[in-house]
N, C-alpha and C positions, 0 to 999 in steps of 0.2 A: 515518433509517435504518429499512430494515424490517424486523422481526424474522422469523424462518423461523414458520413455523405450528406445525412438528414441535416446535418448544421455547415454544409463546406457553402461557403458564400461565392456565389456564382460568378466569375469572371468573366465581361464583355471589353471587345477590341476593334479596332478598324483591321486588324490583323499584322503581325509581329510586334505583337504589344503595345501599340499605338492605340491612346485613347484620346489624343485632340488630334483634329484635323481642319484644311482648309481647304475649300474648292470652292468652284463657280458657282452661280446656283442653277440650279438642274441638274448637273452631277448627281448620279449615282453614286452611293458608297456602301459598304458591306460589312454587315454588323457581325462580328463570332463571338459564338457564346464559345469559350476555351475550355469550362468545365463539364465532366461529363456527370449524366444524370440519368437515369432509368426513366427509357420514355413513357413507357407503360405505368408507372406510377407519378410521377411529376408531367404539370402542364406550365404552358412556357407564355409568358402576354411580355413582351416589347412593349415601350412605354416612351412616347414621342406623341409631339404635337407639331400640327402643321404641314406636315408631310406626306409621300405617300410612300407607302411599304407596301414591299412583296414580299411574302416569307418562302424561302426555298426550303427551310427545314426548320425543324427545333434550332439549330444552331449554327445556322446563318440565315441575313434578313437584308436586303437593299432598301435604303435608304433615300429620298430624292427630296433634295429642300427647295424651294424654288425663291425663295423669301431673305435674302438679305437678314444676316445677325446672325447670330450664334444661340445653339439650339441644343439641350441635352439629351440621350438618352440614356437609360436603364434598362434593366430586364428582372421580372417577376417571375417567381420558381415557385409553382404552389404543389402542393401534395394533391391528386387524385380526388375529387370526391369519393371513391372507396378506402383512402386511408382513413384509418384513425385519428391520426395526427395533422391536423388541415394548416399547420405552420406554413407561412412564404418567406421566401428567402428573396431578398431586393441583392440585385449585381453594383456595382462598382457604376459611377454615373462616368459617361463619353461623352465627350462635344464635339460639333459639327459647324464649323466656322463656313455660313457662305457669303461671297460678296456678289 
């Protein structure tokens, strides 16, 4: 069966399916968003605190913690202010372990 896209819940990774990780802090890491979604109608907000990000695209973002502790993110999928339908779609939460 195939799921509608309007309801596919958004899948984010460190990439090969890696959703904890551990590094230094300051390290860089890179968030992918794995599912695909029509740019034109869906917008895309990363959802972290503490950090700094640079978004290379809708569906990759670096990541820099500089902060000791473990730190989650998500990712928000909302429909377009010209859809109809203003539903978001929350991702799968990832941790980011720095020491």
């Amino acid at each position: 069966m195939i799921q509608e896209l309007k309801t596919a819940t958004p899948f984010i990774t460190f990439g090969y399916g890696l959703t904890q990780m551990s590094v230094p802090g300051g390290t860089s890491v890179t968030v992918w968003l794995n599912t695909m979604f029509d740019q034109s109608v869906y917008s895309f907000q990363l959802v972290y605190s503490g950090a700094t990000m640079v978004k290379i695209s809708n569906y990759e973002y670096r990541i820099t913690y500089n902060t000791p502790g473990a730190h989650n993110i998500y990712l928000n999928v909302s429909f377009s202010a010209s859809a109809k339908d203003k539903q978001t779609l929350k991702s799968n939460t990832i941790t980011v372990t720095t020491t």
